[in-house]
C-alpha positions as CSV (number, residue, x, y, z in Angstrom):
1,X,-86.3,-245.7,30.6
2,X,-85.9,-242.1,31.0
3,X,-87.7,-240.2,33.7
4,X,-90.3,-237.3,33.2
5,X,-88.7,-234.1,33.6
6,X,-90.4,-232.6,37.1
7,X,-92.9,-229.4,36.4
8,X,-91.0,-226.5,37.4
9,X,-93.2,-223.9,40.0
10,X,-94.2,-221.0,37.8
11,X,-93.1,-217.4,39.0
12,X,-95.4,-214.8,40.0
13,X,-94.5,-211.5,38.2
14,X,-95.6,-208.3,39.3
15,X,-98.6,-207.0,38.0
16,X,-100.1,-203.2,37.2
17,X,-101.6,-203.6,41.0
18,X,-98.5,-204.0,42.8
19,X,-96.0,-201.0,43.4
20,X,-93.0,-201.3,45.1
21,X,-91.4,-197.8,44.3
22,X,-91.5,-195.6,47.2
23,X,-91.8,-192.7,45.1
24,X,-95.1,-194.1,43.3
25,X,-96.4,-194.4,47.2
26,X,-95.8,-191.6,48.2
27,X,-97.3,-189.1,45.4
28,X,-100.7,-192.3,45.6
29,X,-101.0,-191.1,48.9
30,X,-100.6,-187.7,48.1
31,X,-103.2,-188.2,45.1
32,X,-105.5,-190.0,47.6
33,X,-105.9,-187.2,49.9
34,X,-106.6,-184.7,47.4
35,X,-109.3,-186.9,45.9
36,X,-110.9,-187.4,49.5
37,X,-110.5,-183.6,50.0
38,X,-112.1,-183.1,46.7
39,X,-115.1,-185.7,47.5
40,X,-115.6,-184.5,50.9
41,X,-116.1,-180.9,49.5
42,X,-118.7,-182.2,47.1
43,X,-120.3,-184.4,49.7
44,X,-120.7,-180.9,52.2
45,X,-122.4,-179.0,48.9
46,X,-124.1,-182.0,48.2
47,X,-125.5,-182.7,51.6
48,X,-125.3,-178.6,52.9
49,X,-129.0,-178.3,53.7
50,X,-129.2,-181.8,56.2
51,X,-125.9,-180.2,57.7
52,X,-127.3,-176.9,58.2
53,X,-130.2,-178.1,59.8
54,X,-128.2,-180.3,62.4
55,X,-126.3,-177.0,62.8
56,X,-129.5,-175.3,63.3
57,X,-130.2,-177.2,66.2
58,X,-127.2,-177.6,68.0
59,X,-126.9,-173.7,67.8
60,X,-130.7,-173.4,69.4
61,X,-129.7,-176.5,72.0
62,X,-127.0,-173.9,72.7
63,X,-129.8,-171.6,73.6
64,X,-131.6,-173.9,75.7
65,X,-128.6,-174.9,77.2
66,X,-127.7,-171.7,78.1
67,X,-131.2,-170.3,79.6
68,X,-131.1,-173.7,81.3
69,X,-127.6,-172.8,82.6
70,X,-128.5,-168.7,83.5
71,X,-131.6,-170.1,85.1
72,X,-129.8,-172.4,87.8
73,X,-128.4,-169.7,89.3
74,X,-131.7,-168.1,90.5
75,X,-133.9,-171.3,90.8
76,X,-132.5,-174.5,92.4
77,X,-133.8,-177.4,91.2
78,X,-133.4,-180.1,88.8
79,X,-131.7,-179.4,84.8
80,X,-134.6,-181.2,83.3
81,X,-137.2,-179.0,85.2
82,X,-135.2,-175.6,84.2
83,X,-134.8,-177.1,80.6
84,X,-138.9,-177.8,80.6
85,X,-139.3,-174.0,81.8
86,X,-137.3,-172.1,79.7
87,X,-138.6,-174.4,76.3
88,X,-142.4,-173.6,77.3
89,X,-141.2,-170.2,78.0
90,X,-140.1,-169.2,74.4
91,X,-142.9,-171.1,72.9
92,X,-145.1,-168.8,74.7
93,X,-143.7,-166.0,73.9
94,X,-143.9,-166.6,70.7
95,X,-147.5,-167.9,70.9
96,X,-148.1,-164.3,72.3
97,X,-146.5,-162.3,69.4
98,X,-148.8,-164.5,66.7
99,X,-151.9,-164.5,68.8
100,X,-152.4,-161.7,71.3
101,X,-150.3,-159.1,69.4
102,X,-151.3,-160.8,65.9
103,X,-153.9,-158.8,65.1
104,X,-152.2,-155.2,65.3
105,X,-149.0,-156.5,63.5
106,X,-151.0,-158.1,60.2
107,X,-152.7,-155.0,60.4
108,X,-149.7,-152.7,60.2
109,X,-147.7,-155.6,58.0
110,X,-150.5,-154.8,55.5
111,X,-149.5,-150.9,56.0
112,X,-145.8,-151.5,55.9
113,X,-146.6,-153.6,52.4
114,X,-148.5,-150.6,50.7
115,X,-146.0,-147.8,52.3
116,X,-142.9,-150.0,51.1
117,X,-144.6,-150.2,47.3
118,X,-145.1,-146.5,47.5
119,X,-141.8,-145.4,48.2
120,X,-140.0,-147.7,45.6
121,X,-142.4,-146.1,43.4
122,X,-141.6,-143.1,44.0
123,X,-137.8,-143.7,44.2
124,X,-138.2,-145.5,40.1
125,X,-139.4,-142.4,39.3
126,X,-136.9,-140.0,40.6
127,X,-134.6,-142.6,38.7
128,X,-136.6,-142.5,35.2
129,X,-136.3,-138.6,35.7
130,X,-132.7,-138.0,36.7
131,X,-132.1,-140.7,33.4
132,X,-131.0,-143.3,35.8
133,X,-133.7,-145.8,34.8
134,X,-135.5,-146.4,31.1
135,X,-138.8,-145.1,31.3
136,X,-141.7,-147.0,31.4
137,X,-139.9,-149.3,34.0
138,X,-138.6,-151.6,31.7
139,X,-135.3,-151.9,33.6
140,X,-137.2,-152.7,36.9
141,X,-138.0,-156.4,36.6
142,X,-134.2,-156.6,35.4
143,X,-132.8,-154.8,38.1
144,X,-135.0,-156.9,41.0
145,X,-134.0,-160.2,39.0
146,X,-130.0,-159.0,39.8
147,X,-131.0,-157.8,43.3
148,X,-132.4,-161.2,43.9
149,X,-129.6,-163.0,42.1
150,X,-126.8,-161.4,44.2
151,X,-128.5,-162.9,47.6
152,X,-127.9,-166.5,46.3
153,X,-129.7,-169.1,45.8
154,X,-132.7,-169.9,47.8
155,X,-132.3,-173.9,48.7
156,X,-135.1,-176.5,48.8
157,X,-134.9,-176.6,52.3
158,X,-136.8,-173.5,52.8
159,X,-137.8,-172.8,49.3
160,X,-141.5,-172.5,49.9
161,X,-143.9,-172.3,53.4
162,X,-143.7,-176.0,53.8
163,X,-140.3,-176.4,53.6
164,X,-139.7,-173.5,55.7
165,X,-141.7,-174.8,58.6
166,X,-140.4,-178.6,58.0
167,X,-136.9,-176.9,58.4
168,X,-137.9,-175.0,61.8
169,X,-139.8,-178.1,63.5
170,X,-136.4,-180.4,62.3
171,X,-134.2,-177.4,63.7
172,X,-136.4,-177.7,67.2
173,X,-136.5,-181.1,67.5
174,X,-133.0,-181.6,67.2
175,X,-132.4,-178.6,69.8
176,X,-134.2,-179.8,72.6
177,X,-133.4,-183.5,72.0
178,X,-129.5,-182.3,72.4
179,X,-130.2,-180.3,74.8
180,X,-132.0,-182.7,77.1
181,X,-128.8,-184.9,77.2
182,X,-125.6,-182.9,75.8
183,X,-122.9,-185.5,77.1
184,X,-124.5,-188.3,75.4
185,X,-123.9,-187.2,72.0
186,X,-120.7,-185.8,73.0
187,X,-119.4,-188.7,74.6
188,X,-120.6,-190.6,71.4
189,X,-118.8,-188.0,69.1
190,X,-115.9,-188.8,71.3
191,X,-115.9,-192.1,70.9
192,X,-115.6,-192.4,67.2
193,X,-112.2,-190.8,67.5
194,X,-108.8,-192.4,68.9
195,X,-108.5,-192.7,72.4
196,X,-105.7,-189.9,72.5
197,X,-107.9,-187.5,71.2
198,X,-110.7,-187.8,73.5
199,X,-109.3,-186.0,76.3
200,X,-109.0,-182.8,73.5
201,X,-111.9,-183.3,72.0
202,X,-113.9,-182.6,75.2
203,X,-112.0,-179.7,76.1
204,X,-112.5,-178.3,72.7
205,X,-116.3,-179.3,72.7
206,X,-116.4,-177.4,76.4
207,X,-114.9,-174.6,74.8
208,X,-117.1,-174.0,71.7
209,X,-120.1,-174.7,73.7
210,X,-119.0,-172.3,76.1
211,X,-118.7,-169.3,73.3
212,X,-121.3,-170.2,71.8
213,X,-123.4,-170.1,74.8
214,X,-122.2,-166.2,75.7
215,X,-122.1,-165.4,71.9
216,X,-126.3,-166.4,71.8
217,X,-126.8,-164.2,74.9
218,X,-125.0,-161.1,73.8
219,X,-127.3,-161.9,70.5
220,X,-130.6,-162.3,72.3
221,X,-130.1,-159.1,74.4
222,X,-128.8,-157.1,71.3
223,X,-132.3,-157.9,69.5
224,X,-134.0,-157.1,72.4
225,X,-132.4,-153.8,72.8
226,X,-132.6,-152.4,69.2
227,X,-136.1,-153.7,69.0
228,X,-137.3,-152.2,72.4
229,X,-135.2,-148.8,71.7
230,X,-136.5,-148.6,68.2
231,X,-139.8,-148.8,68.7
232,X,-140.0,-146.6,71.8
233,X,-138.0,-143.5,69.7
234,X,-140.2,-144.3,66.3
235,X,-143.6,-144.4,68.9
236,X,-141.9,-141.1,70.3
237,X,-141.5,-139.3,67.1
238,X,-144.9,-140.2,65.6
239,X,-143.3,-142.3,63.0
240,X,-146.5,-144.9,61.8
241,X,-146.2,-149.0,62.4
242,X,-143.9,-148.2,65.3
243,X,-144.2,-151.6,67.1
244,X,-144.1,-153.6,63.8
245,X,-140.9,-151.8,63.3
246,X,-139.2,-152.4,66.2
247,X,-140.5,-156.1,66.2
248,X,-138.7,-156.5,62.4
249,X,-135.5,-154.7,64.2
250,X,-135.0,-157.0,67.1
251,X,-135.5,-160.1,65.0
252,X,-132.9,-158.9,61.7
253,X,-130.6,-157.7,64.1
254,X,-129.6,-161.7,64.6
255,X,-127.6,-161.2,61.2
256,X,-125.7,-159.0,61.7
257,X,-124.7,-156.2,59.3
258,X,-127.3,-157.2,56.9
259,X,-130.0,-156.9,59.1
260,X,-129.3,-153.7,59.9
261,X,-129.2,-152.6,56.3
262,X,-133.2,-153.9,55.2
263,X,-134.0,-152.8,59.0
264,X,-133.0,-149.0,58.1
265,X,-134.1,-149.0,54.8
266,X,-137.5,-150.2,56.2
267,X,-137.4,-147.7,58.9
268,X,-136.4,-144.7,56.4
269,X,-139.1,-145.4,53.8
270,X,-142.0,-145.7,56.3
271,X,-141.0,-142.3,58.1
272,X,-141.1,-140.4,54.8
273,X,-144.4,-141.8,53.8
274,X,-145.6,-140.0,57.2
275,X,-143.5,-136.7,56.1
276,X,-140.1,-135.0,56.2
277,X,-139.8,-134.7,59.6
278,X,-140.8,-138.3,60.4
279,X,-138.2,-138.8,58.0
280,X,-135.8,-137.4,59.4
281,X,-136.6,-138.8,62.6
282,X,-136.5,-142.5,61.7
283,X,-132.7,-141.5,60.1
284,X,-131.6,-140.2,63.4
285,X,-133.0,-143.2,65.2
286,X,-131.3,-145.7,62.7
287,X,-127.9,-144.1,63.4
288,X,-128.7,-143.6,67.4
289,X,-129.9,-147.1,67.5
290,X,-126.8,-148.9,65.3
291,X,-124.3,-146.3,67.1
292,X,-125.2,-147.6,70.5
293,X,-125.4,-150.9,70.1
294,X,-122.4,-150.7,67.9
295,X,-120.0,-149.1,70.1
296,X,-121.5,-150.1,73.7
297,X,-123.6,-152.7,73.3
298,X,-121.8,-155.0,70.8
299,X,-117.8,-154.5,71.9
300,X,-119.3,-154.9,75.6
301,X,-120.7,-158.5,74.7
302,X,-117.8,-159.4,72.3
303,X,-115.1,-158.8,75.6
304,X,-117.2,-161.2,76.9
305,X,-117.6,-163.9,74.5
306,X,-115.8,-164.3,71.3
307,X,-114.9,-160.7,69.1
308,X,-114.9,-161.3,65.8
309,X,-114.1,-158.8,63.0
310,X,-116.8,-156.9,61.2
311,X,-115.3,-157.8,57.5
312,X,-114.5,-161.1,58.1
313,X,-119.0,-161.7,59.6
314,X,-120.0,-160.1,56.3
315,X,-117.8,-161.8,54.0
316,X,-119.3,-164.8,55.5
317,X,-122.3,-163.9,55.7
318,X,-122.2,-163.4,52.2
319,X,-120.2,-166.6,51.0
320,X,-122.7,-168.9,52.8
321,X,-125.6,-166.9,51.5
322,X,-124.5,-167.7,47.9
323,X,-123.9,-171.4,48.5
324,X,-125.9,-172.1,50.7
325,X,-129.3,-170.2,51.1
326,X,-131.4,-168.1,54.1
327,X,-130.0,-171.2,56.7
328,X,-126.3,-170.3,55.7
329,X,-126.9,-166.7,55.9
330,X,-128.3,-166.9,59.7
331,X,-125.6,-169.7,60.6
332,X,-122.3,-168.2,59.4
333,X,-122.0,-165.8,62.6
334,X,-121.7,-169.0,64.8
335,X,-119.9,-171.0,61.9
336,X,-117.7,-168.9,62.3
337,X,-117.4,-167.9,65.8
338,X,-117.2,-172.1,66.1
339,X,-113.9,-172.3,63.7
340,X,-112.3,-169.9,65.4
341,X,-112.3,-171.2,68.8
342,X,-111.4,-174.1,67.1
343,X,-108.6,-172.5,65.7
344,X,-106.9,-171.3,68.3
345,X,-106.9,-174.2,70.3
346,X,-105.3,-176.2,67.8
347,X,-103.0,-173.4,67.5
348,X,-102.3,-173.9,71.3
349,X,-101.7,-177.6,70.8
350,X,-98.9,-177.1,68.4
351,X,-97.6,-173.9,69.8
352,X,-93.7,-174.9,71.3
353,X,-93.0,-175.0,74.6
354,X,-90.9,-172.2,76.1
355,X,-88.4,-172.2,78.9
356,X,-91.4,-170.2,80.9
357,X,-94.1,-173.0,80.1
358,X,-91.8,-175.7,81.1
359,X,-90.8,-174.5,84.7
């Protein structure tokens, strides 16, 4: 009787998942990091306005940090009790611009509103008559509707009052809570990476923080000059809403370049709405003021902390406008003040080693 032939093993073949050519894997991987570059690009447009606001408020912790830091060397005692002071300290100060010096700055806001509407009036109409403008205005809403458009859009995030204020309280809490305990969430930044890169991960953090920390001083006293200066020479030359002036000045002089621009236009429209010579006044303070801090103030601070070029602040200034609203308009001087540093230490990792560094 003849015996059952045995069932032979069947042979796995290769199917459309497996890939043995090294070629194939190589230009995968290749694909696979554009893709991820490509997806990680969409998820930072997608998600811009939570990572501005976490940005937001590990620039103001920066703040903190640093009055916390500036304050130890005068007063001796513990970080937290520093920290405490120098928190109620800027909420009080700005409890005192709102509700001591609230009243004479809504008063001369209204002022500034109906002198502002006057001039532009009167500027239309120089226009319609020199044949730069259609008369009748019909080229005016057009004209504020490309204005506005060239600014970028205006995100979500800080879209109306509520989300404005939502966006401020989220940008405190997140300050102070950092800036209560900094190495925690450095130390648990740290620890997502591999252990080799710890060690220059927290020199890199050291150094950012550290620039950053000079780069928000040299800011805060910049503001405090241009608004103090302006609104003693405006007070001096008669020019009206003097203090509401100088109050404006300080605070848009934290963007730089742009700031400077509305702050001057501002300035020049009210003083001709007082007369010629006020006029004249507020354009000779302008350029005293922006001279000054531009050529002593400014390169003083930048020696000092981190100098970045003119050009390169205004084209990001404008870049993060247009993607990403007001928030990436006020963040791109430490954005990129931050990539910089950043920069140039990896730059210093990779640099060779000379004879001279060796021995």
């Amino acid at each position: 009787m003849a015996k059952a032939p045995k069932p032979t093993a069947s042979v796995e073949r290769p199917g459309p998942a497996d890939i043995s050519d090294l070629t194939i894997i190589r230009e995968v991987r290749k694909a696979a990091v554009w893709i991820g570059m490509a997806l990680l690009a969409a998820g930072l447009i997608v998600l811009s306005q939570p990572i501005l606001l976490i940005i937001g408020g590990m620039v103001f912790a920066v703040i903190l940090d640093g009055g916390t830091r500036l304050l130890g060397r005068v007063l001796p005692i513990g970080r937290g009790w520093r920290l405490a002071i120098v928190t109620i300290a800027g909420f009080a100060f700005v409890g005192w611009v709102f509700y001591f010096a609230g009243s004479t700055l809504v008063g001369q806001a209204n002022e500034l509103r109906d002198v502002v509407a006057e001039q532009w009036q009167r500027l239309v109409g120089y226009a319609v008559q020199m044949d730069l403008m259609p008369a009748g205005g019909a080229g005016l809403h057009s004209l504020g509707q490309e204005i506005l458009g060239g600014v970028g859009k205006l995100t979500s995030a800080v879209g109306t009052a509520i989300g404005a204020v939502t966006s401020m309280l989220m940008i405190i809490v997140i300050g102070i809570f950092v800036a209560i305990e900094p190495k925690l969430y450095d130390t648990g930044v740290a620890w997502m990476l591999p252990v080799g890169n710890r060690a220059r991960f927290h020199e890199l953090s050291n150094r950012v923080g550290f620039t950053l920390r000079r780069l928000m001083f040299g800011r805060i006293v910049g503001m405090a000059f241009e608004g103090v200066f302006t609104w003693l020479m405006l007070w001096a030359g008669g020019v009206p809403v003097a203090a509401l002036l100088g109050l404006l000045t300080g605070l848009l002089a934290f963007v730089p370049n742009i700031g400077a621009i509305i702050s001057g236009v501002l300035m020049v429209a009210v003083g001709f709405s007082a007369g010629q010579g006020e006029g004249l006044w507020a354009i000779f303070v302008y350029f005293l003021v922006q001279n000054v801090d531009g050529y002593l103030v400014v390169p003083y601070i930048a020696r000092r902390t981190v100098d970045l070029a003119p050009a390169l602040v205004l084209a990001a200034q404008l870049l993060f406008g247009a993607l990403f609203g007001v928030l990436g308009l006020l963040l791109a001087d430490p954005i990129v003040a931050t990539i910089k540093v950043a920069l140039e230490k990896f730059s210093e990792g990779n640099r060779p080693r000379t004879a001279a560094d060796s021995g």
